[in-house]
N, C-alpha and C positions, 0 to 999 in steps of 0.2 A: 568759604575758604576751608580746604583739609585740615584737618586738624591732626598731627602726628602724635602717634601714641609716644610716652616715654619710652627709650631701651630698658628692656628687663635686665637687671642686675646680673652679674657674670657666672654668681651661683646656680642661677636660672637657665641660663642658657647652655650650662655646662651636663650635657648628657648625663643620669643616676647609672650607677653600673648597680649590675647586679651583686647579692650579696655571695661572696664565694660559699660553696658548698662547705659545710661544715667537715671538718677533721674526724679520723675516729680518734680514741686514747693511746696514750704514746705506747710503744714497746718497747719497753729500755733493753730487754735483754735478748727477744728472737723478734725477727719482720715476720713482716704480714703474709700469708700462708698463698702460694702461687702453683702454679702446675711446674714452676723449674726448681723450688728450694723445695718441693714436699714432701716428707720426711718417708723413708721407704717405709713401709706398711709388717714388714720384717720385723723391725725396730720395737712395733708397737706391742708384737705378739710374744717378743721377749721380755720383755718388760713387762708383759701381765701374767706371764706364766713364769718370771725372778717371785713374783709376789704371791703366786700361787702356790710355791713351792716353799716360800715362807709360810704359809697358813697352814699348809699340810706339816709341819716341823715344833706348832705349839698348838696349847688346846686353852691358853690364857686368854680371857675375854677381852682384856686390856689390850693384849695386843693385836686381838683379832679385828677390833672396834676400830685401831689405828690404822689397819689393813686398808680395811673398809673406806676407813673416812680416804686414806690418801688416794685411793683409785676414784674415789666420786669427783675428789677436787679436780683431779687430772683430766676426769671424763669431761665436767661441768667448764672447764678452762680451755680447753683444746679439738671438743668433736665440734663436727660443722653440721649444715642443716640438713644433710642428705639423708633418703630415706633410713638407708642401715645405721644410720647414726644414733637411731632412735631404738635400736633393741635395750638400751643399757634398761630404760625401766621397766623390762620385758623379765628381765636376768635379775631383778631385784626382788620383782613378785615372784618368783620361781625358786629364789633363795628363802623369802619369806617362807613360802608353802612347805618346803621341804622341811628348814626348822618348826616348822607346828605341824609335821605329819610327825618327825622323828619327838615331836613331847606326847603326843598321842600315842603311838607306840610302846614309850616309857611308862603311860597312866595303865594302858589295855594288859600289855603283855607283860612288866614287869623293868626290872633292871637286875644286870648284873652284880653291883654295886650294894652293898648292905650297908644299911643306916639305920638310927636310931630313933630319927625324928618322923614320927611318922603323922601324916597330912590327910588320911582319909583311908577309909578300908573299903572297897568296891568285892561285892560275892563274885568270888571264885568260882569259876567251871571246873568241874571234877574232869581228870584228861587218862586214859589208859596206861598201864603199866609202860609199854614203849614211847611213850611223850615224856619219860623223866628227863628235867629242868628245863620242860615250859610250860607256862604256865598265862593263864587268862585270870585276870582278877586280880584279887589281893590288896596287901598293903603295897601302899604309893606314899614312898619315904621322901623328904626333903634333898635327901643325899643323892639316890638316881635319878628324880627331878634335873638335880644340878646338872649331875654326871652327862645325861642326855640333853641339855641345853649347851654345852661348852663341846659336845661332839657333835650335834647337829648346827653348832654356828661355825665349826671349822667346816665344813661341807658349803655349808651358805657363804663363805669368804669366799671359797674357792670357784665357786659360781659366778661372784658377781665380778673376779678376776677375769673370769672369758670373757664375760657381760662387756667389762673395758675394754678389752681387744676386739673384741668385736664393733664396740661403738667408733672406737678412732681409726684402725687399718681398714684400707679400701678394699673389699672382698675382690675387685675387678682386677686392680692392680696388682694386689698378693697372686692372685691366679697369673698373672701375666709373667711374674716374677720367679715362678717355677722354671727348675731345670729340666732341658730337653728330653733327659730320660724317663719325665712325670706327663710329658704332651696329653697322654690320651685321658687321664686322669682329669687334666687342665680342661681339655675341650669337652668331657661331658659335665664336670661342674659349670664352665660356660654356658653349653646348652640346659643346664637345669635353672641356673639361674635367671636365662632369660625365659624361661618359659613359663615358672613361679610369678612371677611380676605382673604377665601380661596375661597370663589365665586369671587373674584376680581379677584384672583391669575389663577383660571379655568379661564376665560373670554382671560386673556391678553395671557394667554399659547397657548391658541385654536388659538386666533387671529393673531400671531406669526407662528404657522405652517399652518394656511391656506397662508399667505401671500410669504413663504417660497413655498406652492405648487404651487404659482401662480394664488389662489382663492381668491375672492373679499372678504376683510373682514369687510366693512364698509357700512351700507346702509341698506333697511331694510332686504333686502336678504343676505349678511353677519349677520346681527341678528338673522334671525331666523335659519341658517344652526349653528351657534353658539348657540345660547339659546339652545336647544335640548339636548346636551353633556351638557354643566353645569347644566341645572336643574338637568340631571338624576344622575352627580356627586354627588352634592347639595343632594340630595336624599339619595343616597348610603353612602353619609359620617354621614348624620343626625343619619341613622339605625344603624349605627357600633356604631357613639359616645352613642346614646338611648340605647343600648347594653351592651355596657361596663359602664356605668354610674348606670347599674340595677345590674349588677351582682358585682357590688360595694358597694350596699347596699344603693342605691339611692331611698326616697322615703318610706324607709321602718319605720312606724311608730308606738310606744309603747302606748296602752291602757292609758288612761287620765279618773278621773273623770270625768263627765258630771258639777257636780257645778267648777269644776277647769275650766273647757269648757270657763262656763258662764264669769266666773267671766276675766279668761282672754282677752276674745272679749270686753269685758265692758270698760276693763282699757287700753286696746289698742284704742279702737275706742275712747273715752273719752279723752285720752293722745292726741290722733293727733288731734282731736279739737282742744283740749289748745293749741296744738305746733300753728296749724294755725290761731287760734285768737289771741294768743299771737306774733307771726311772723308780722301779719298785724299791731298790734297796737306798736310795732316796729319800724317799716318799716315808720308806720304813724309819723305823725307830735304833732296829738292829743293825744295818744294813750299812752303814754311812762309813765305815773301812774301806771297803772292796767296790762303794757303789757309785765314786765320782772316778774312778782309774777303768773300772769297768764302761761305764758312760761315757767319756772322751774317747776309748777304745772303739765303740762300738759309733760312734758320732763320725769319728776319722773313715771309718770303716765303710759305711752308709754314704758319706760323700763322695768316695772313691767309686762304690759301683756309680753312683747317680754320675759322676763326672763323663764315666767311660761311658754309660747307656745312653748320653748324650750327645755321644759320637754317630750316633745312626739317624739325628734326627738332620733334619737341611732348612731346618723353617730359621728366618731369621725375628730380630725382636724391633719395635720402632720406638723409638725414645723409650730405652728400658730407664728404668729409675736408677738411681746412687742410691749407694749407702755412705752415705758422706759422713763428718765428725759428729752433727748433729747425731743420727744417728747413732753413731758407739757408743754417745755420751747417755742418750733414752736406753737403749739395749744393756750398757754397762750396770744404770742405776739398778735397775731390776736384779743383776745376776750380784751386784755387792749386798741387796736388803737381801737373797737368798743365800749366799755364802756366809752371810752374818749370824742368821739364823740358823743356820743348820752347827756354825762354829761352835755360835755359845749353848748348844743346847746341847751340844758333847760336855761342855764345861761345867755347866750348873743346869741341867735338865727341869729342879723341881722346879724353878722360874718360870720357865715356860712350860711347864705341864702341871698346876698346880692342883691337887689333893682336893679332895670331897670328904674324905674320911679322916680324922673328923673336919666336919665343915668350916670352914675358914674362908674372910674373903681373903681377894688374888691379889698381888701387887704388882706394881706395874714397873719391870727393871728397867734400868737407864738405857746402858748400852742397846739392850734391842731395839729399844723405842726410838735410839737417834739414827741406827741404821736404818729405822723402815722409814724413816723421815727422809733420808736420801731418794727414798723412792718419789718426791715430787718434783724431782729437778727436770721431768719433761714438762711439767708445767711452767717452766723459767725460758727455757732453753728451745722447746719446739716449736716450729714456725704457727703463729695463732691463726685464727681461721677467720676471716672477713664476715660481719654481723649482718644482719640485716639492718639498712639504715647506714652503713657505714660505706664512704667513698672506694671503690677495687682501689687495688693499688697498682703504683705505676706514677709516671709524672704528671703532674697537676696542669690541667688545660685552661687556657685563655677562657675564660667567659663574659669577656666582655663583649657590647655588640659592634 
């Protein structure tokens, strides 16, 4: 006689579902970064040259250091995995290097700077009558030590500010986001940029299957059995993208008045004057009267020709980006930590440029310090970028079976 097993209890026979895909961490204050909320690329390059324009305006370590630190937070918060995302520690050794060229400089050649404290006497090179005040050698005083450390770190601030623009704005997108009267500008940095990439990409492939055939790929006879196949790659891929970029409707341009001609070149070429007289008296020390009336002068100016040289072009754009609130709020931060700075350094200068002679440490004033603190509100507010490991976002799918 059969003998019937027991039924399995109702736990048992009730299908396991699987464990839902784990969450990433909340964002209380911007979503998760998508190709429709992504912040124009615009936005990023103003905001690191607000900050850049702050560092050019003091020579205080204190606040240079705060520079520094806010664009890493920002960079370390907000860039994504993609390859140019990875220049910032590119722009960081480059700042390094330059402030230990410019203290080397300071030991070899001297300082302008006279001090008392002196750290080592290196023999001097005797130099000709017409080399008066330069000099090889000498004493190497504490004081132009300083003096060339707090001037070659404002150089390295302002470096590793492009470094952050560079790392979060999409070089493809910023190019797409040019106005029509910059097209041809747009379409050969296009073309340089893809052809950068993928001549890397031919080199390391070729070098890879020679090494695999048991042929030398290193040396100048590995180079030139190499070079030969990449150029003629390099070549063949220039002609295809030349190709498809014409029968795109690249280049093709609409009948313009002659006085519209005129008048455009006038206000363009006159606009990037002002931008650059304006820029410099900026940037200067003396300059900051005449040099933000002149600047918005020459800005208005420049837009106007660009507006109208944009009349000749006919190519249209396909999902052009916004500049949305996000946006002005990233773009804003930057232009108040540089307005701030350039404000109070009319006001109380020795603050932010403080004295080597005699040697004294720097302090570090409030005000500036809480303005360049605004500079991290795109780390609050800008759309965050999806980790690896973390669910895309978008609505959460059934995964049961």
């Amino acid at each position: 006689m059969p003998v019937t097993p027991p039924p399995k209890p109702a736990a048992e026979r009730t299908p396991a579902r699987r464990a839902a895909p784990a969450r990433g961490p909340r964002r209380p204050y911007a979503p998760a970064a998508t190709r429709a909320n992504a912040l124009h690329p615009g936005a990023w390059w103003v905001w690191a040259l607000g900050l850049g324009v702050a560092a050019s305006r003091t020579t205080n370590p204190l606040l240079l250091g705060l520079l520094v630190a806010v664009a890493g937070y920002v960079v370390a918060a907000r860039r994504t995995e993609a390859p140019w995302a990875r220049s910032y520690g590119a722009f960081v050794k480059i700042a390094l290097v330059v402030l230990g060229v410019r203290l080397v400089f300071a030991v070899l050649l001297g300082s302008p700077i006279p001090g008392s404290h002196v750290l080592v006497t290196l023999p001097e090179v005797p130099l000709p009558d017409w080399a008066q005040g330069v000099r090889i050698g000498g004493r190497v005083t504490a004081e132009g030590l300083v003096f060339a450390l707090y001037d070659g770190l404002k150089l390295a601030t302002l470096l590793i500010c492009v470094g952050a623009a560079n790392a979060l704005a999409n070089p493809s997108r910023l190019l797409k986001s040019l106005p029509g009267a910059l097209y041809e500008a747009g379409v050969a940095v296009v073309v340089a940029l893809t052809f950068a990439p993928n001549l890397i990409a031919d080199v390391r492939r070729l070098r890879s299957a020679r090494r695999l055939r048991g042929r030398p790929d290193r040396g100048l006879r590995g180079l030139l059995q190499v070079g030969l196949p990449v150029l003629e790659g390099a070549l063949e891929r220039s002609v295809a993208l030349a190709a498809a970029m014409d029968a795109r409707g690249y280049g093709r341009t609409a009948d313009v008045p002659a006085p519209v001609r005129r008048l455009t070149a006038a206000l363009t070429l006159g606009g990037l004057l002002g931008v650059c007289a304006g820029t410099y008296g900026v940037l200067g020390a003396a300059g900051a009267g005449y040099a933000l009336p002149l600047l918005a002068l020459g800005t208005a100016a420049a837009l106007g020709g660009l507006w109208l040289g944009g009349r000749r072009s006919v190519r249209t754009r396909y999902r052009p980006d916004a500049w949305g609130a996000r946006a002005w709020l990233v773009a804003g931060s930057g232009a108040v930590v540089a307005v701030a700075l350039i404000r109070f350094g009319s006001l109380d200068p020795d603050a932010l440029r403080p004295g080597v002679v005699p040697l004294t440490a720097p302090e570090l004033p409030l005000w500036p310090a809480l303005a360049i603190l605004a500079g991290l509100l795109p780390a609050l507010i800008a759309p965050a970028p999806v980790r690896p490991g973390e669910p895309a976002p978008g609505p959460r799918k059934d995964t049961r079976p």
